[in-house]
C-alpha angles and dihedrals in degrees: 000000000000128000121258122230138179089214098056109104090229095064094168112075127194125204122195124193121172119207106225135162091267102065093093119234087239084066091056094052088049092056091039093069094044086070118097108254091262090059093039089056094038098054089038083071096073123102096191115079093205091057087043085048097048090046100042078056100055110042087047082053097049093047093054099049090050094048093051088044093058099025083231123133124252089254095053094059126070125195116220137181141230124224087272099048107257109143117236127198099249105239091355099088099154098071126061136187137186130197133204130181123189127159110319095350135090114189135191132188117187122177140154090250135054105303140188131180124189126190122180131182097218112225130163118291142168114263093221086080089062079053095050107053106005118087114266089251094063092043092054089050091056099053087049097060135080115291082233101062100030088095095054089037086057097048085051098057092037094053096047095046085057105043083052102054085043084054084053089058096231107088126201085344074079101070121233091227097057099079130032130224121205138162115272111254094326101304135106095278129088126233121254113246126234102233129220088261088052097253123141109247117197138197144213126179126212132211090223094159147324103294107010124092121204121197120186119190121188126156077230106091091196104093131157118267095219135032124246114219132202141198126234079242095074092039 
């Protein structure tokens, strides 16, 4: 894993794991206890081993990286969470992380600014729910596209509304509607959005696999231009 720096002109990293039937099940006890005793309960909750094993992944990824980042020891950093449920980093409020977990794939931004990360596994949907919850413009936009992209363009739309209002810190009591997303300019990037507190919030999208779409969102706008990805061995 590389070595995080403020100096470094890319000051949003972005970390990538993927769960797979090789990751033993001795591996998953041995990040299990590394979890503080409220994650432990709470992803001991789950019934599914895929969602204990995601879990289990992410909160193992974000901790090392954090750990790497401050040079401190698991035991001398405490999580916290916001009203909303976005976890903080207790007495180290210049750096920020984010973590997202769909399908196969575990994900984790971390920045020296606000930052939000967002990875979906697209599967079919029903279009009433972009209706529903997207902004008319965007809906219009998706009707007015091919047949063939409107499921992509959908996941696109779905995974950067929510890595920003992740980046927010106030999740889906943010409503998607709210804000609009639309390409910048015309071209393949999207625009930046203005936030409630009046900060710039930028965007940047990564092909992480077939099928699957990653949004990251900081109000940093230097972001990498690849993903790193690590193994469950150096967690």
């Amino acid at each position: 894993m590389g070595t995080f720096n403020e100096n470094q002109p890319n000051a949003v990293e972005i970390y990538a794991i993927r769960n797979s039937e090789h990751i033993r099940d001795e591996t998953f006890r041995a990040l299990f206890q590394t979890l503080s005793p409220d994650r432990q309960e709470y992803v001991s909750k789950f019934r599914r081993a895929s969602d204990y094993q995601r879990s289990v992944l992410g909160d193992a990824l974000a901790h090392r990286v954090l750990r790497d980042k401050l040079g401190l020891e698991r035991m001398n950093m405490e999580v916290i969470r916001n009203a909303y449920g976005k976890p903080f980093l207790k007495d180290h409020d210049n750096l920020h992380f984010n973590v997202s977990h769909s399908g196969q794939w575990v994900v984790c931004a971390v920045g020296y600014e606000p930052v939000g990360i967002d990875v979906e596994k697209m599967e079919n949907i029903d279009m009433d729910i972009a209706k529903r919850y997207f902004h008319k413009t965007e809906f219009n936009a998706l009707l007015n596209c091919a047949s063939s992209d409107r499921l992509s363009r959908f996941f696109d739309l779905w995974t950067l509304k929510e890595s920003y209002i992740k980046a927010v810190g106030k999740g889906l009591h943010l409503p998607l509607d709210s804000f609009v997303m639309e390409r910048q300019d015309g071209e393949w990037e999207w625009a930046p959005v203005v936030g409630e507190n009046g900060g710039t919030y930028y965007f940047k999208q990564y092909a992480l696999e077939e099928g699957y779409k990653l949004s990251v969102c900081s109000m940093d706008r230097h972001f990498p231009e690849q993903i790193q990805y690590v193994t469950a061995d150096e967690l």
